[in-house]
C-alpha positions in Angstrom: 15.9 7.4 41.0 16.9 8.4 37.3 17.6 11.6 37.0 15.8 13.0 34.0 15.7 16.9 32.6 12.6 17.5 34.1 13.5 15.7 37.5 14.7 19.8 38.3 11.5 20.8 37.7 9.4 18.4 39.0 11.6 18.6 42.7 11.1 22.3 42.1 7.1 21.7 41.7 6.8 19.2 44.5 9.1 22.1 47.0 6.5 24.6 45.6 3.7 22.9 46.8 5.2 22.0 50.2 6.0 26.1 50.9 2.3 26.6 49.7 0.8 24.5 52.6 3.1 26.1 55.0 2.2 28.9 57.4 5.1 30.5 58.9 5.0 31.8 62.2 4.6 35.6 62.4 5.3 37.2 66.0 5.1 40.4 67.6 6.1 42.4 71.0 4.5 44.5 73.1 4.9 46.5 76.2 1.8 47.7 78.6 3.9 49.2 81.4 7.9 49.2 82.1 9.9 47.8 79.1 13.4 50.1 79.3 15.1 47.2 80.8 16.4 46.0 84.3 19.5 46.6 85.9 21.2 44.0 87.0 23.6 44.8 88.6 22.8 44.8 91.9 20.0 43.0 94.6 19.2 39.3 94.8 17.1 38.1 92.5 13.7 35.5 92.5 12.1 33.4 90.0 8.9 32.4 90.3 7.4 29.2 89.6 6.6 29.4 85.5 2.4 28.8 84.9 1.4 28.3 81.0 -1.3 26.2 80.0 0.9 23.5 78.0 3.5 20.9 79.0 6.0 23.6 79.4 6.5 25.0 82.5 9.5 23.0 83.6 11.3 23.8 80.3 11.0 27.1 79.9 11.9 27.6 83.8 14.9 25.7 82.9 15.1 28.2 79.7 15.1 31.6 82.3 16.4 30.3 85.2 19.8 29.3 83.0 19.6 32.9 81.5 19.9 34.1 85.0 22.0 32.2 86.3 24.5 33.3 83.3 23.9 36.8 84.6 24.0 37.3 88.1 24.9 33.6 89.3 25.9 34.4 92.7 22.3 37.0 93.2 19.9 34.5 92.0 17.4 31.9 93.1 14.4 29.5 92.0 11.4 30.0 94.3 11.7 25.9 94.6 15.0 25.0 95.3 16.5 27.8 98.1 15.6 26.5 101.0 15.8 30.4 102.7 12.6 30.8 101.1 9.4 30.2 103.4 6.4 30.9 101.0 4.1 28.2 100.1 4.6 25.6 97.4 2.6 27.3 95.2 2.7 30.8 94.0 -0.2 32.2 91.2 0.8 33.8 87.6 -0.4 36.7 88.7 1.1 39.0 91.3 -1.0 41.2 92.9 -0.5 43.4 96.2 -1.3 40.9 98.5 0.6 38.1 96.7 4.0 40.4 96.4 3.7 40.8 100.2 3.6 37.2 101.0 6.4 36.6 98.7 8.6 39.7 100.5 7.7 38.2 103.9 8.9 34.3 103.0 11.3 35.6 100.9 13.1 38.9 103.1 16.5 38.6 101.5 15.4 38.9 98.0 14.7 42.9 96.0 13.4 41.3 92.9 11.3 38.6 91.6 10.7 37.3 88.1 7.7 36.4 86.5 6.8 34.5 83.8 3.5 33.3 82.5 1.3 32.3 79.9 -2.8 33.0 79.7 -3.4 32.7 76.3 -2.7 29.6 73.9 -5.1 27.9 71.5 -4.2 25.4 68.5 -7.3 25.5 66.1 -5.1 24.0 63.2 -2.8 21.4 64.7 0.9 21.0 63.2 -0.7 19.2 60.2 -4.2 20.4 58.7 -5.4 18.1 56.4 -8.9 19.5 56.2 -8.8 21.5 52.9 -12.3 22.0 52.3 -13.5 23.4 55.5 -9.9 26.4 55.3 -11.8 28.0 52.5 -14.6 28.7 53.9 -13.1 30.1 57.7 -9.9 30.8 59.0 -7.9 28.7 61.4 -5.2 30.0 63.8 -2.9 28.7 66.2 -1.2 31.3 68.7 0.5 31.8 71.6 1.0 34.7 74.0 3.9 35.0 77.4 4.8 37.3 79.4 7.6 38.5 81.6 7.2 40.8 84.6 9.9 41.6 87.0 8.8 43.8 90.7 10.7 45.2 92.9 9.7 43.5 96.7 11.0 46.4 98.4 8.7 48.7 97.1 6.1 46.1 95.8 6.2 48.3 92.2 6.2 46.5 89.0 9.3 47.3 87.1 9.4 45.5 84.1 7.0 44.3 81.5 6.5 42.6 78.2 4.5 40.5 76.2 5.2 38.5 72.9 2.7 37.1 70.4 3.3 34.1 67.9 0.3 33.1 65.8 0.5 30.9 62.7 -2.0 30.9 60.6 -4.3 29.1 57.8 -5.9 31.9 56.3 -9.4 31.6 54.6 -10.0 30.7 51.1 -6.6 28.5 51.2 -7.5 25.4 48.5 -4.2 23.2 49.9 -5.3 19.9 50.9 -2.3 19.8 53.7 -1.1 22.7 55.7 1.8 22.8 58.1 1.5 25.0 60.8 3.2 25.5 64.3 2.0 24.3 67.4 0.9 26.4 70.2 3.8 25.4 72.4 6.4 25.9 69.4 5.1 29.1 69.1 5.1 29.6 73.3 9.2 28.9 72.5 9.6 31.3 69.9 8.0 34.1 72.7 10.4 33.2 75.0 13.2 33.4 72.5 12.2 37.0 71.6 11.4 37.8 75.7 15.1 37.1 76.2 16.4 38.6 73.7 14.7 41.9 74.0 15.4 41.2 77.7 19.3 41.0 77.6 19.3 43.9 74.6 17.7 46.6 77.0 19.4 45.7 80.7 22.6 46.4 82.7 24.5 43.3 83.9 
């Protein structure tokens, strides 16, 4: 390509245009219950299997499972692969009375299990929106929501909990003919990212 004096300017232009198609993720914590942080320090610890409503179960247990085992190594188990644990194959997101006693009774040498779960995904705009006409007149979102918990099986009490939110968004009266936005399960990573980090900032180890 010949570079020309306005070959600056028309990159520059073309870059412009690109950053004005682009929604950039935008994400947010939040706590309803226990949020201090964990210690660590002590008891043996449980993950449960990891339910979202995407592809990306395995990877995000792979994601905590080798945060934990960074932590507290020699304390810590997947629900899968220690064979000590007698519980059935399949254990739901969410953890109620009843469910925290069957995983105590399978499970009698563990004090903690850790819980991580999706319920809330949708992807209204894709990764690449080429529908112009239709964002001015409504708004289109992709988002994401997961949540850690973390209970204590000796007293069956929920000690830990937080949620994060990533949404990206094409708002309404955008006149781009192409939008690039970020998928629900990129934005699913990005909540884990921010779990973790908030996790390790707040607990004992």
């Amino acid at each position: 390509m010949k570079i020309t004096g306005q070959t600056p300017i028309l990159l520059l232009f073309i870059v412009m245009e690109v950053l004005q198609g682009c929604s950039f993720p935008h994400y947010s914590l939040l706590s309803n219950g226990p949020s201090v942080g964990v210690d660590f320090t002590k008891g043996k610890w449980l993950l449960n299997e990891v339910h979202t409503k995407s592809s990306l179960d395995i990877k995000l247990q792979q994601k905590l499972d080798a945060f934990l085992t960074s932590k507290i190594a020699d304390r810590y188990s997947y629900i899968h692969t220690d064979k000590t644990v007698l519980i059935p194959n399949t254990i739901s997101s969410v953890l109620d009375l009843e469910t925290l006693k069957t995983i105590k009774k399978g499970a009698s040498q563990f004090d903690y299990v850790v819980n991580l779960y999706s319920n809330k995904q949708q992807n209204q705009a894709g990764t690449i929106d080429i529908d112009g006409t239709s964002n001015y007149y409504k708004q289109k979102e992709n988002s994401a929501t997961l949540t850690l918990e973390i209970y204590d099986l000796n007293t069956l009490q929920k000690i830990y909990t937080k949620s994060a939110t990533g949404t990206s968004t094409i708002s309404k009266g955008t006149t781009s003919d192409v939008n690039f936005t970020t998928s629900s399960d990129m934005l699913l990573l990005g909540c884990y990212k921010r779990l973790e980090k908030s996790l390790e900032k707040t607990s004992n180890y």
